[in-house]
N, C-alpha and C positions, 0 to 999 in steps of 0.2 A: 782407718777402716771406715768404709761407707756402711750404715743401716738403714735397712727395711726395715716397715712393718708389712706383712703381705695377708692381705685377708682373701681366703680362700673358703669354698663351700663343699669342696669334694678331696680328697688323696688326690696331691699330684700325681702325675706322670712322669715316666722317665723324660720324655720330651716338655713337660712343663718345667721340670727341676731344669735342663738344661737352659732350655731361654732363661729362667728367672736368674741362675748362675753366671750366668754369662753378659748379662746386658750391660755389664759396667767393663766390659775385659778384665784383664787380668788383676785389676784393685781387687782387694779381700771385702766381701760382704757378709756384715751378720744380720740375721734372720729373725725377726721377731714376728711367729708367724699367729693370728686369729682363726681361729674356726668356728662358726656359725652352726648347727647341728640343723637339719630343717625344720624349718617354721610350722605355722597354723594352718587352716583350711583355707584363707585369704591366700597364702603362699600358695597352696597347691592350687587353685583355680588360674594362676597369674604362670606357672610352668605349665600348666595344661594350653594355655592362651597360647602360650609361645610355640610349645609342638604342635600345637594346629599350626599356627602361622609358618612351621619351619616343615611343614610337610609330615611328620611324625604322627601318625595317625594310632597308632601303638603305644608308641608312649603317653599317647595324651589316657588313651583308657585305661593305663598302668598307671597313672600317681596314686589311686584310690588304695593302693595296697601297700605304697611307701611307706616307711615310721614315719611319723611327724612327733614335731613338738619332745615330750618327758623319753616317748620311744627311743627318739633318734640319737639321744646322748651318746649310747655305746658305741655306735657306730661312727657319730663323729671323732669321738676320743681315738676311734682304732685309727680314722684317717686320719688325724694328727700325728696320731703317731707315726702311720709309714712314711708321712711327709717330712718331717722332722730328721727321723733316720735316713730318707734319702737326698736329703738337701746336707747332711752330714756325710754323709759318702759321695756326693761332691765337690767337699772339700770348704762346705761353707759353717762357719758357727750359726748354731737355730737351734730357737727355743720356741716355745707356744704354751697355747690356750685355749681351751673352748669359752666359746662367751654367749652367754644365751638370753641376757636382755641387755636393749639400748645399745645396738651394736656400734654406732656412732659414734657414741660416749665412752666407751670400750679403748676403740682406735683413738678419738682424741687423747686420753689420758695416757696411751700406752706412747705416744707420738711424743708427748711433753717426756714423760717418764723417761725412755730410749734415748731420746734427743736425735729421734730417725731424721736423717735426709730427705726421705723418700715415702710412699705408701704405692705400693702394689695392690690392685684389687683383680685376681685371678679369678673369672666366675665362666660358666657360659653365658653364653648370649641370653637376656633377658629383655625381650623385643619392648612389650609392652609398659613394663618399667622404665627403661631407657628412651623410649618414645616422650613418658612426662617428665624425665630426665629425676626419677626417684629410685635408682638404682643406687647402689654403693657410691660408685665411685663420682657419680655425679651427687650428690649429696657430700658428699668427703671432702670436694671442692670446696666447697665454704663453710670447713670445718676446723678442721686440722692444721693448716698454717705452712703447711710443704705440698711439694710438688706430690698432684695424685696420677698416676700411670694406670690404665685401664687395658688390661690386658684379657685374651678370650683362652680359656683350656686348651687344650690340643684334643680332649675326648666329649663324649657325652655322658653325664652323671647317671 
């Protein structure tokens, strides 16, 4: 059995679960999956950045009314869950977690713990973090100690 850890920021998608189920063929893979709940005000300024730069003129004046931070818990927990259950309906073992400091430190230890293969980091595109290369997965690189795979949603959060 190959493992994941896959850190994720929003409920997959029917088309997220299948890339992520899929990318090994038919080997069985179990899912050890993180979820981050959204961040502080510094987070919101750095998603605002990015829907300017991706054209999103709407959504940039929309962050101001997102949950953030203690808010955003229930809602992360609900997309864990759907994720969870739809990475189970196909056909993969997953399990999770929300993690809401030291998200780094989170994935290191779960990586030892699991004895994952792998780390998945499923985000949208975050321009300007990944421009100073302080986004997850580039950060995860010289962390964790396995291969890190940096993959883009199929939606917008």
């Amino acid at each position: 059995m190959f493992t994941s850890v896959l850190m994720i920021e929003k409920a997959l998608t029917s088309a997220d679960v299948e890339f992520v189920t899929t990318l090994h063929g038919e080997e069985d893979v179990a899912f050890h999956v993180l979820l981050q709940p959204r961040g502080d005000q510094a987070d919101r300024l750095l998603r605002a950045i990015d829907d300017v730069a991706l054209g999103e003129l709407d959504e940039a004046a929309r962050e101001g009314a997102t949950p953030e931070g203690d808010e955003a818990v229930g809602e992360g927990q609900q997309a864990l869950d759907v994720s969870l259950v739809a990475l189970r309906a196909a056909g993969s073992r997953a399990e999770g977690r929300l993690i809401e400091d030291h998200p780094l430190d989170a994935l290191k230890g779960l990586v030892e713990e699991s004895g994952a293969d792998e780390v998945i980091v499923l985000t949208d595109p975050h321009y300007v973090e990944e421009f100073f290369h302080r986004d997850w997965a580039s950060r995860a690189r010289h962390k964790v100690g396995v291969p890190v795979l940096k993959l883009f949603s199929h939606s917008k959060a």
